[in-house]
C-alpha positions, -999 to 999 in steps of 0.1 A, spaced: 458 -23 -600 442 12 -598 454 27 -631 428 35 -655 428 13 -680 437 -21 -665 421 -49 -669 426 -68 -638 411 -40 -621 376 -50 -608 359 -17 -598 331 -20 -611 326 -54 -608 331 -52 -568 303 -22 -567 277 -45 -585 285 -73 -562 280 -52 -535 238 -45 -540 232 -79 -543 248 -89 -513 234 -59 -489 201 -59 -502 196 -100 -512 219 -117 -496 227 -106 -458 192 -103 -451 183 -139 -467 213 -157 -444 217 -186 -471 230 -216 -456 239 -230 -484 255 -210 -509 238 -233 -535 207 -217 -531 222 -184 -530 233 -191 -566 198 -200 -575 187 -168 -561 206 -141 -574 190 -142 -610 162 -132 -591 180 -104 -574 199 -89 -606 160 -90 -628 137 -77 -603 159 -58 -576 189 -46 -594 173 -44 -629 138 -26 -617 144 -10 -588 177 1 -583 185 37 -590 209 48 -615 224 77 -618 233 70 -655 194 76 -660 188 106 -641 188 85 -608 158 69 -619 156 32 -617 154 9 -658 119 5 -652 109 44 -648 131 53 -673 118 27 -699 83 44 -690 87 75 -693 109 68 -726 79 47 -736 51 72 -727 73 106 -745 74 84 -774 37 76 -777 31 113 -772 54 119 -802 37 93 -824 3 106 -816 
């Protein structure tokens, strides 16, 4: 299971689940785990997605990184 390579092996898969469950879902205490389904869209778009820092970026989080790609590209148009 923990050869490079293989593709039963869930990794990464396990570390994304992780953030939504610390940050979304312990803290919420769902009863229902329908409407924890409903509420992790929510969690991946504007917790995950904006906030969350990645060290892929220069441990900035999407949103600061599409900004300053955004503003370094106006100052290269202007």
């Amino acid at each position: 299971m923990g050869r490079r390579g293989n593709p039963y092996d869930n990794a990464k898969v396990e570390s994304f689940m992780k953030t939504p469950k610390v940050e979304a879902g312990y803290p919420m205490a769902f009863e229902i785990f329908d409407k924890a389904v409903e509420h992790l869209p929510h969690v991946v778009r504007e917790v995950y997605d904006k906030f969350r820092l990645h060290s892929a970026l220069g441990c900035l989080s999407p949103q600061q990184f599409e900004d300053r790609y955004i503003r370094q590209t106006d100052k290269s148009a202007a």
